[in-house]
C-alpha positions, 0 to 999 in steps of 0.5 A, a space after each residue: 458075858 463078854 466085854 469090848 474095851 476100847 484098849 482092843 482088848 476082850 474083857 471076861 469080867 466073871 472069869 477076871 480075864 483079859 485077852 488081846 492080840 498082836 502085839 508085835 514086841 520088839 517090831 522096831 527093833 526087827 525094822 531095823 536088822 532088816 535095814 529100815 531106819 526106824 527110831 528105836 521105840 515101843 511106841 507107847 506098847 508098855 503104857 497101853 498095856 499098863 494103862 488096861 491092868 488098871 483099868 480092868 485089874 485082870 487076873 489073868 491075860 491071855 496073848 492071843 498069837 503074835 506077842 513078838 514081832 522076829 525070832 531070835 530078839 537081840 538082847 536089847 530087844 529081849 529086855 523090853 519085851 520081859 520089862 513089858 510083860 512083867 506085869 501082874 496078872 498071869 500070863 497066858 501065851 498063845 503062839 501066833 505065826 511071828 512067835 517061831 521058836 518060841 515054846 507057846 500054846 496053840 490054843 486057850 479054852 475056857 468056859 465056853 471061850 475058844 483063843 487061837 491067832 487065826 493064822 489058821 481059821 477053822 472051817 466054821 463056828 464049833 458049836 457052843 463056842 465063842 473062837 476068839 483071834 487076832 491076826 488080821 489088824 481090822 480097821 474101818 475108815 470114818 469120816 470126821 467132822 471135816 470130812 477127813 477119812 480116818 483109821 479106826 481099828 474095829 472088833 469083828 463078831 459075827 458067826 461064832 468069832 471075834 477077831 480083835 484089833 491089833 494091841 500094837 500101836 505100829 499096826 497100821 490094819 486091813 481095811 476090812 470094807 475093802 481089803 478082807 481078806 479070803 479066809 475071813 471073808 469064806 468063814 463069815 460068808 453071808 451071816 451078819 457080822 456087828 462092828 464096833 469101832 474104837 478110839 482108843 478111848 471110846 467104842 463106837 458100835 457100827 451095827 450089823 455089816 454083811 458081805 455081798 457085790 458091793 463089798 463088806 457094807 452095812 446091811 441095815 441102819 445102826 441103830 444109835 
């Protein structure tokens, strides 16, 4: 049994393990080598990642790719990123394409349950297996109650994947109605893929969306 928490994460409630991805540690701090004046802030990332310890009081937490943002942090950088993952759970530490030199794991597996960062998809689903990723940031705009456009990160599910909401809160994401990008829009073809959209506090479950001419849309009603 699988689980979407509102926090982005996947929760695997027989197996007490959480997986997340994208958190870009350190990503101010690397802005700011490059020139950028970016105030000096995890932006909240340690409470976030507090907060879904206790909520879900995992055992185990896996990093699907993608845990710092730069090689070769400072030492500033490097004492939040140890203060941020110095939480209770084991950690499990999948390499994504910002975790150069860093000595990860390519993959997790687990009951059926396969986590890479998806920089590199597979060809297709491998069968009886659940491919967990991050990499891509999917978001899905809303209307709100004052007709306003909104970002709402969004889990992908759909031909034996599930790509995650970044955990980063400086992750801005791709519109995946828009802006999907080759590879995703390749692996899932014309299956059906179900969205479910996140507050932060709430999920909001879209239904069944499909790929054709007009883009990445809803193939029936969602049902409420």
């Amino acid at each position: 049994m699988i689980e979407l928490h509102p926090s982005g994460a996947l929760w695997l409630p027989e197996q007490g393990t959480a997986l997340i991805a994208d958190l870009h540690l350190g990503f101010a701090w690397a802005q700011r080598r490059r020139g950028e004046l970016w105030p000096l802030t995890d932006a909240g990332a340690k409470e976030k990642l507090d907060a879904l310890c206790r909520d879900l009081n995992p055992q185990t937490l896996v990093l699907v790719g993608d845990i710092i943002h730069a090689p070769n942090p400072s030492p500033e950088e490097a004492q939040l990123i140890a203060a941020t993952l110095n939480i209770k759970p084991q950690i499990i530490y999948v390499a994504g394409n910002h975790d150069r030199g860093q000595n990860y794991q390519s993959e997790w597996r687990a009951d059926g349950i396969r986590a890479i960062h998806g920089d590199e998809l597979p060809a297709g689903p491998e069968p009886g297996t659940l491919t967990v990723v991050g990499h891509f940031h999917p978001v899905m705009k809303l209307r709100d109650a004052a007709q306003i456009k909104r970002r709402h990160r969004a889990f992908l599910h759909g031909n034996g994947l599930i790509v995650l909401p970044a955990f980063s809160p400086f992750a801005s994401g791709t519109d995946m109605r828009d802006e999907m990008p080759a590879e995703l829009q390749t692996y899932f073809g014309k299956n059906e893929v179900d969205v479910t959209l996140t507050s932060g506090q709430k999920l909001l479950p879209l239904g069944p969306y499909k790929l054709g001419r007009n883009g990445f849309r809803a193939s029936r009603p969602a049902t409420r």
